[in-house]
Each structure stands twice: as C-alpha cells, then as structure tokens.
TIVO-2410 file (N, C-alpha, C; in nm, 3 decimals):
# residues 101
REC num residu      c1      c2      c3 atome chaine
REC   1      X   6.222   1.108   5.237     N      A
REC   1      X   6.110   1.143   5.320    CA      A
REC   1      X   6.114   1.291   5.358     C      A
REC   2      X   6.244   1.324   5.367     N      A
REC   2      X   6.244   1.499   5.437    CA      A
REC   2      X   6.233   1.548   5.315     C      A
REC   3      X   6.255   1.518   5.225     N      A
REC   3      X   6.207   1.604   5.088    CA      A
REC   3      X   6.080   1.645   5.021     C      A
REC   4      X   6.021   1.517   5.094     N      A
REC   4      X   5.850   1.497   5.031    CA      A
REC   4      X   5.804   1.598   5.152     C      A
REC   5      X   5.864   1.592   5.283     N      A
REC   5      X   5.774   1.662   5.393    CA      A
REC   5      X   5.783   1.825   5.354     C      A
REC   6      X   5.911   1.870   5.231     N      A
REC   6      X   5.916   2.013   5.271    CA      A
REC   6      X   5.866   2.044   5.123     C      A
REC   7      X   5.854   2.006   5.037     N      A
REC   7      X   5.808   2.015   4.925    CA      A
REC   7      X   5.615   2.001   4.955     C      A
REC   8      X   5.587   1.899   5.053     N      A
REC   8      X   5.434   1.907   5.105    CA      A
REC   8      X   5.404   2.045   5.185     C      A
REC   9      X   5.498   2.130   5.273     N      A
REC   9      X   5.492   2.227   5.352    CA      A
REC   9      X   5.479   2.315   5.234     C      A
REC  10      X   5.586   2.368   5.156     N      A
REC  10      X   5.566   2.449   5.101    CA      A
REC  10      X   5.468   2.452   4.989     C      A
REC  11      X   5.388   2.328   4.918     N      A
REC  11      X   5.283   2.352   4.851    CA      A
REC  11      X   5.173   2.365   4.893     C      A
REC  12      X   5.119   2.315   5.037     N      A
REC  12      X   5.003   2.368   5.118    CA      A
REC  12      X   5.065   2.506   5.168     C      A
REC  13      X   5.179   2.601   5.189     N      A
REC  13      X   5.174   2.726   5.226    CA      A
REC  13      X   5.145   2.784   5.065     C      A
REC  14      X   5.187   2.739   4.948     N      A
REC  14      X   5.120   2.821   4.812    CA      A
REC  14      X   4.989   2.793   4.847     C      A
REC  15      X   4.924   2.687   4.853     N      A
REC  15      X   4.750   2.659   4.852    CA      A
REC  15      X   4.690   2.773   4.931     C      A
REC  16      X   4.764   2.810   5.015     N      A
REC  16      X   4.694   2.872   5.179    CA      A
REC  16      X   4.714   3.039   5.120     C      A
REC  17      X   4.799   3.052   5.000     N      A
REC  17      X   4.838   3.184   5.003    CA      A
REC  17      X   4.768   3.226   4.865     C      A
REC  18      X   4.729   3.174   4.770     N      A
REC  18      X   4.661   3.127   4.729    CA      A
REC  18      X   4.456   3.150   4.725     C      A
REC  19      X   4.461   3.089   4.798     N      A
REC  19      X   4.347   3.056   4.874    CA      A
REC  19      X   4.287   3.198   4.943     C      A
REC  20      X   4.373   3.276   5.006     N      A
REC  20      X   4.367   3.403   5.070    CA      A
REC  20      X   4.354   3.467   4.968     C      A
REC  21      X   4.439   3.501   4.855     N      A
REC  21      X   4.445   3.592   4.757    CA      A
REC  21      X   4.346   3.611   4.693     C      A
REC  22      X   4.248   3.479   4.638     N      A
REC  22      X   4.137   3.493   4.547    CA      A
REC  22      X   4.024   3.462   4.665     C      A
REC  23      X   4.060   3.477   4.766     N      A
REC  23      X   3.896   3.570   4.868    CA      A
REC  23      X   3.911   3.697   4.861     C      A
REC  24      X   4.044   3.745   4.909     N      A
REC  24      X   4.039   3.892   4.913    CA      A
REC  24      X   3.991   3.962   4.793     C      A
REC  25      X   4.048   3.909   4.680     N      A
REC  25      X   3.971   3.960   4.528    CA      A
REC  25      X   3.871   3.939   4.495     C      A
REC  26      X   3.803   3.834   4.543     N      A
REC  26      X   3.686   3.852   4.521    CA      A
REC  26      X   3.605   3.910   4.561     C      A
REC  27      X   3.665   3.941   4.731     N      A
REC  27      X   3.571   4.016   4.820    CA      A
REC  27      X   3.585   4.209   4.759     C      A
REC  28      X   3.634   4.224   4.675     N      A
REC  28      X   3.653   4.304   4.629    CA      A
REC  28      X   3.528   4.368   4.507     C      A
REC  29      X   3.508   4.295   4.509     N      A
REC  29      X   3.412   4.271   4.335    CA      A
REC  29      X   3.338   4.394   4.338     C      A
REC  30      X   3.282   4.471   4.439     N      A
REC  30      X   3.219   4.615   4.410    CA      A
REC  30      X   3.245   4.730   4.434     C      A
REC  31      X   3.418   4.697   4.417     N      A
REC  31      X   3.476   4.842   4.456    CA      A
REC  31      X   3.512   4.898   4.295     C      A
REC  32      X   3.538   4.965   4.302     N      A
REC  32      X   3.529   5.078   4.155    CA      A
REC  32      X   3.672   5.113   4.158     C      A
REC  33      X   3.766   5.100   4.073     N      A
REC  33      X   3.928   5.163   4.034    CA      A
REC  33      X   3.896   5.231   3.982     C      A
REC  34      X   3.908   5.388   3.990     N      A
REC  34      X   3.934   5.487   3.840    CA      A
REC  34      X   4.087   5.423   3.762     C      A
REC  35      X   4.090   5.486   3.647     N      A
REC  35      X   4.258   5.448   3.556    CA      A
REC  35      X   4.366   5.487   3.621     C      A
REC  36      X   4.362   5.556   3.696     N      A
REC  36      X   4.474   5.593   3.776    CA      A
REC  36      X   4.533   5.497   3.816     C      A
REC  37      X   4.441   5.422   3.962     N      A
REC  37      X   4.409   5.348   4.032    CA      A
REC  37      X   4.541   5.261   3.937     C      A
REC  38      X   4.432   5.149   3.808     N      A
REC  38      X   4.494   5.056   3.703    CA      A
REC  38      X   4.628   5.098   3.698     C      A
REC  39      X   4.669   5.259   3.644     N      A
REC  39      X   4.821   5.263   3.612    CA      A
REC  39      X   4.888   5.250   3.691     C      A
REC  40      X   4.839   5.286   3.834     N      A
REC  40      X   4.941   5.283   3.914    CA      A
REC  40      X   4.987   5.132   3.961     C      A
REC  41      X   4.855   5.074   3.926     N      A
REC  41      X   4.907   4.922   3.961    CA      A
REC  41      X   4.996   4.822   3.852     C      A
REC  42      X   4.940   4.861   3.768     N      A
REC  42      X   5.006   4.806   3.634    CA      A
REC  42      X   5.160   4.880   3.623     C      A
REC  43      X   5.174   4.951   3.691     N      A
REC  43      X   5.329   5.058   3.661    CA      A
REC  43      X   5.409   4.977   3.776     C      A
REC  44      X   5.303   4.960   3.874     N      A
REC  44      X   5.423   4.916   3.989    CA      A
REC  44      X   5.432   4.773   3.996     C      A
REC  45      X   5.353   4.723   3.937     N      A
REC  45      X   5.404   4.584   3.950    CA      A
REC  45      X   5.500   4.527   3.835     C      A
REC  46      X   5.520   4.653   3.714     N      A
REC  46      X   5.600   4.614   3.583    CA      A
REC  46      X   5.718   4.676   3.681     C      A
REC  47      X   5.746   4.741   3.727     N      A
REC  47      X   5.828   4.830   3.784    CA      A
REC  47      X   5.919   4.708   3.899     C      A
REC  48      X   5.850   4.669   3.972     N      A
REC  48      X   5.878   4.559   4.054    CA      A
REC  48      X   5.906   4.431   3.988     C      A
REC  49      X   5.899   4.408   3.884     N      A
REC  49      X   5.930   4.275   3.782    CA      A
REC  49      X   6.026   4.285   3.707     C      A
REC  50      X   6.099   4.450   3.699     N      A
REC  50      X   6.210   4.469   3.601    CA      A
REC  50      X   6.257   4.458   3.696     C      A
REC  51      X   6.299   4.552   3.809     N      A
REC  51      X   6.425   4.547   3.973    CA      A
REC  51      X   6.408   4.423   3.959     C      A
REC  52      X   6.353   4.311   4.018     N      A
REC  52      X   6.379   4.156   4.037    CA      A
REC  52      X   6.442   4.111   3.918     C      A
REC  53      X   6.435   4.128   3.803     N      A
REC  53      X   6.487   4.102   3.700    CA      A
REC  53      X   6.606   4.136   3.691     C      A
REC  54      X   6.640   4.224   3.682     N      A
REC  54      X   6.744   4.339   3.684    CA      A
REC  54      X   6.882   4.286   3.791     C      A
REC  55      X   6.818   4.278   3.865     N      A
REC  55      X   6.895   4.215   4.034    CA      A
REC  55      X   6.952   4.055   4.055     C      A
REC  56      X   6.862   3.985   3.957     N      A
REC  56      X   6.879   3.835   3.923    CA      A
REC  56      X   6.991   3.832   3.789     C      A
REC  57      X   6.945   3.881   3.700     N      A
REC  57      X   7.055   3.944   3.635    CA      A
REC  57      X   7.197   3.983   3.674     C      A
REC  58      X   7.203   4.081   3.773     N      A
REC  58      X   7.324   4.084   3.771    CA      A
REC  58      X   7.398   4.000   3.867     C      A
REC  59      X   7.345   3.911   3.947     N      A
REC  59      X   7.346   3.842   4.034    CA      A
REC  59      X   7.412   3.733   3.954     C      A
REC  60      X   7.374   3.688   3.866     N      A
REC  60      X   7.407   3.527   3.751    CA      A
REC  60      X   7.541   3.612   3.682     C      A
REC  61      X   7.544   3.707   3.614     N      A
REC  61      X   7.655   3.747   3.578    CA      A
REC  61      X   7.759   3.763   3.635     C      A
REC  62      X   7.742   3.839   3.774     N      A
REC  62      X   7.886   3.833   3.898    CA      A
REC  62      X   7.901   3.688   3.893     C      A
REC  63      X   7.837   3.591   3.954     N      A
REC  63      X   7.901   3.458   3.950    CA      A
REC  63      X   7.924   3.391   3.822     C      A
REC  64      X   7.909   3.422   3.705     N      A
REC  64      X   7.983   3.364   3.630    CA      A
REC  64      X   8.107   3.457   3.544     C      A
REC  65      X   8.137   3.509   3.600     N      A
REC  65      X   8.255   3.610   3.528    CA      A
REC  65      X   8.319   3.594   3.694     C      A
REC  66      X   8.312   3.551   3.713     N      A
REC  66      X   8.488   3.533   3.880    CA      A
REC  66      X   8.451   3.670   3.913     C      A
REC  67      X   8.313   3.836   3.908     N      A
REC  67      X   8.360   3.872   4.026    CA      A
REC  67      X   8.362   3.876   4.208     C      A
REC  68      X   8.281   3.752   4.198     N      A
REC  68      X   8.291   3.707   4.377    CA      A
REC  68      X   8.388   3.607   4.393     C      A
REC  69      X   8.498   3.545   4.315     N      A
REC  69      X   8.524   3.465   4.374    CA      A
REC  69      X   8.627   3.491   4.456     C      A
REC  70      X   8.697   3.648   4.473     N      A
REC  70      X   8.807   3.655   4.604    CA      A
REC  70      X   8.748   3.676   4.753     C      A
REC  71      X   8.580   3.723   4.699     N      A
REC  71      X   8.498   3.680   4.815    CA      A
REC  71      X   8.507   3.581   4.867     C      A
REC  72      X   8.439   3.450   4.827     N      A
REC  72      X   8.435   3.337   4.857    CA      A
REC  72      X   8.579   3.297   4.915     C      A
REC  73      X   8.683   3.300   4.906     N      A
REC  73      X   8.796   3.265   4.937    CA      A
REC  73      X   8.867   3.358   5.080     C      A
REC  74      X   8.798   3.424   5.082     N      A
REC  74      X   8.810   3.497   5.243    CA      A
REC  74      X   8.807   3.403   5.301     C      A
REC  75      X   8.667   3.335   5.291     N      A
REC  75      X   8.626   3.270   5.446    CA      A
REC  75      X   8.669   3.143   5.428     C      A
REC  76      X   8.741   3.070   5.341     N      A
REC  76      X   8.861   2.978   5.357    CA      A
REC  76      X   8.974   3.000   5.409     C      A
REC  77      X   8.962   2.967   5.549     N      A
REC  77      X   9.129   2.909   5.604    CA      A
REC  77      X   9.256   2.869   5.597     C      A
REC  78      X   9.340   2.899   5.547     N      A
REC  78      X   9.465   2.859   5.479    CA      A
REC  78      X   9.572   2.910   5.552     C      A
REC  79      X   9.633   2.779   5.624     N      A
REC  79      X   9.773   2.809   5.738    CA      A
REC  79      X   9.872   2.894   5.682     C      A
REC  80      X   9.947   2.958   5.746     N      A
REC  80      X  10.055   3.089   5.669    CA      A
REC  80      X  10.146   2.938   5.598     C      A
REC  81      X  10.213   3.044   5.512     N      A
REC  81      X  10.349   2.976   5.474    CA      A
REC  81      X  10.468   3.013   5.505     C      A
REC  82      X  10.514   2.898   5.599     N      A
REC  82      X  10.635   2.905   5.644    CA      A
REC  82      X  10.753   2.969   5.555     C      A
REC  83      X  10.772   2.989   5.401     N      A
REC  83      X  10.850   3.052   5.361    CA      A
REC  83      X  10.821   3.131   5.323     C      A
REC  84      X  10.682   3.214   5.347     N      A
REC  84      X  10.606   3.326   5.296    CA      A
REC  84      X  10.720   3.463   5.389     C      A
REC  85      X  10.790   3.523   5.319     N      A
REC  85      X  10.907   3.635   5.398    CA      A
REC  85      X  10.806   3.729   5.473     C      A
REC  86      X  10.642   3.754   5.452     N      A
REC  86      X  10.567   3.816   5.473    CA      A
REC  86      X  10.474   3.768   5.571     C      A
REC  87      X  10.462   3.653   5.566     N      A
REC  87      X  10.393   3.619   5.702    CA      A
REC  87      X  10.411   3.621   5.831     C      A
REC  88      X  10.300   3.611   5.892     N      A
REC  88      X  10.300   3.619   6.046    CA      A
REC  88      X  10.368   3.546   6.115     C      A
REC  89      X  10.459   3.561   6.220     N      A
REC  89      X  10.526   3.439   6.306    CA      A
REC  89      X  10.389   3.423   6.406     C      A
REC  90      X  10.447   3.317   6.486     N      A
REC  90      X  10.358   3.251   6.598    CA      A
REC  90      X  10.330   3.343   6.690     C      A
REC  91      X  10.361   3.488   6.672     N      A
REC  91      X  10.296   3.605   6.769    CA      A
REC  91      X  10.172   3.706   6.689     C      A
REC  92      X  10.195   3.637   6.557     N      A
REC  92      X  10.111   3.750   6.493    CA      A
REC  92      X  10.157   3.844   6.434     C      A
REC  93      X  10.336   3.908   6.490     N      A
REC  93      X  10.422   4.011   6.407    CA      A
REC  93      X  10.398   3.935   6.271     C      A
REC  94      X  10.375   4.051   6.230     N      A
REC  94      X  10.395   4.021   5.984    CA      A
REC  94      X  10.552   4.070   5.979     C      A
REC  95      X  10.623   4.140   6.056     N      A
REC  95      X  10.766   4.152   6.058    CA      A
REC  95      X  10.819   4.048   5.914     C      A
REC  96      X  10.876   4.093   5.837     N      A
REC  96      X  10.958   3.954   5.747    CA      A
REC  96      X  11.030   3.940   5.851     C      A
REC  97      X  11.094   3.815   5.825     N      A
REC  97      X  11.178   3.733   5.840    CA      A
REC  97      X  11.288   3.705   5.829     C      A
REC  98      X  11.420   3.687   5.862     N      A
REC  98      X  11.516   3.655   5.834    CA      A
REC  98      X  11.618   3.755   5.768     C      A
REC  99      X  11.525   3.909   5.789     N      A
REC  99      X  11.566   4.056   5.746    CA      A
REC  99      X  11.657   4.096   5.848     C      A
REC 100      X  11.744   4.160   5.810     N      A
REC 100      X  11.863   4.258   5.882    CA      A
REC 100      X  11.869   4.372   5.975     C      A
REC 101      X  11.679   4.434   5.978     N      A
REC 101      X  11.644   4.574   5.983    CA      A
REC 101      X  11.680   4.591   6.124     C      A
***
C-alpha cells in the first residue's frame, strides 16, 4: 500500500509538472527565437546532458572498482582489539602497550 501511495504521489507530481510545461510552451507560440537564441539552447541543454552523464559515470565506476569502499567502512563501528599493541586503552591513550618506554 505505501508503495502504490508514493509511486501515485510521484506520478501526479510528473502529470502536474508536465501539465505546467506544455502551457508555458504553448503560451509561448508568438514569441520569435533568432538562432542564437536555438544555439544557445540546444548547446546548453547538450552541455547539461553530458555533466549528468559524465557525473553518473563516474559515480558507477567508483563503486564498482572498491574506490569508496574505505569510505563506507569509516562509519562502521568496530571495538579496539585487545591485542592490537596500538590501540587505545580505556582512557583513550593509543600509548602501546606492554612497552618498556
């Protein structure tokens, strides 16, 4: 049921957006573009379709070549190890352990 309700939200917000888009264009119908106008629109919206591209791209490649995954493993929790010579005691000193110094 919560699936049908957000999948219904978000296809009446496409309808609604949608819906806006081809009034505004139409309400448009007797305005005049010189070519400029065209290139500049046609440039920036190819322009804006490669960056998204580009960005999705490298986005799928970092996650599948491991380079986020020492990211991801930050924000996992993992208790010290008690025989770790490098870990923290119960004050927080990283002091090793069981050293002579």
């Amino acid at each position: 049921m919560r699936t049908f309700l957000i999948i219904a939200f978000l296809g009446a917000f496409l309808l609604g957006a949608l819906f806006i888009g081809v009034k505004a264009w139409s309400g448009l119908a007797g305005v005049d573009m010189p070519w400029q106008g065209w290139l500049a629109l046609i440039g920036g919206s190819v322009l804006t379709l490669a960056l998204g591209i580009g960005l999705m791209a490298l986005m799928f490649y970092s996650a599948r070549h491991g380079h986020d995954d020492s990211h991801h493993e930050q924000g996992v929790y993992r208790p010290p190890d008690p025989n770790d010579p490098g870990a923290p005691d119960d004050k927080g000193n990283s002091e090793s352990r069981g050293s002579d110094r």
